[in-house]
N, C-alpha and C positions, 0 to 999 in steps of 0.2 A: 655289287650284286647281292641280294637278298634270297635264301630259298626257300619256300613256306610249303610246299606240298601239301596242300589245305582245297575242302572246295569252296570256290567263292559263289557269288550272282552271277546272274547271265552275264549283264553289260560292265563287268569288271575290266574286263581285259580291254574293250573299248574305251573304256576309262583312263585306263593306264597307256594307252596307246595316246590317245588327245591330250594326255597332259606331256609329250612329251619323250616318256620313256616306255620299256617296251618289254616285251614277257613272253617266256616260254608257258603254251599250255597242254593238256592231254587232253583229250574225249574220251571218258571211260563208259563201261556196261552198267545199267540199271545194277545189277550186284555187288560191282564194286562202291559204283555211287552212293548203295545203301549206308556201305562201313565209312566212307568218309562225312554221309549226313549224321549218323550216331555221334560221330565225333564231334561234327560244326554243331550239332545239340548238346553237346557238355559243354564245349566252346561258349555256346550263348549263353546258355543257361548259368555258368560260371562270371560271366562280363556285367550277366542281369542281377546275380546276389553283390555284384560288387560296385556297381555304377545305382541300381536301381532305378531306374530310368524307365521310359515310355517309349524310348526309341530300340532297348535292350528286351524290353516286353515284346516287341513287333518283329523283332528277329529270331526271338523264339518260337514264335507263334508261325512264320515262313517256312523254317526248317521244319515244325512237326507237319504243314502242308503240306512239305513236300516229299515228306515220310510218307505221309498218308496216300498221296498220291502214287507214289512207288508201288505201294499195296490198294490199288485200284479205287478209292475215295478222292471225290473231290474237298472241294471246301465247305461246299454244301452239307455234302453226307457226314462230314467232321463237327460242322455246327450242329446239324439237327441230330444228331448222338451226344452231343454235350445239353440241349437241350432237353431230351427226353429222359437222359439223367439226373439233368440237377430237377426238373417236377418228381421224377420217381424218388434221387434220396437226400435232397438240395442242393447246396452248394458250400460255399466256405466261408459265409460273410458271419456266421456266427463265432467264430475263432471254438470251436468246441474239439479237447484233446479228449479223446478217451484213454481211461485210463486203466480199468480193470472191467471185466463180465462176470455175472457169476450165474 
């Protein structure tokens, strides 16, 4: 037996069940759910600086969804906020570190 107290995907536990073996799960409230998405976001976020991957980028990007969605945005309103940002002050593809103001 394995314990992870972690939250996963929807269809995990269905997952875990067709191959076989079998899990206990909870159904928490939107507020608890939040403190366990912060978490599955360092979780990703830590798997993506260390795999670096495409698949590690797409699991980060689910969980800030479904942040966002907690706080009433869909995917939508997440993208076209990322969009009216980077015209207003770009984006990151120039690698530019600031380093002092004066």
């Amino acid at each position: 037996m394995k314990e992870f107290d972690k939250l996963v995907r929807d269809n995990i536990p269905q997952i875990i069940e067709a191959s076989g073996n079998h899990c206990d799960i909870e159904i928490v409230n939107d507020e608890t759910a939040m403190d366990y998405l912060y978490k599955k976001l360092q979780e990703e976020v830590d798997e993506l600086i260390q795999d670096k991957n495409l698949e590690e980028i797409a699991d980060v990007v689910e969980v800030l969804f479904a942040i966002g969605k907690k706080y009433g945005y869909d995917e939508e309103d997440i993208l076209e906020k990322r969009a009216q940002k980077k015209v207003k002050s770009g984006g990151f593809e120039k690698n530019i570190i600031l380093k002092k103001t004066y």
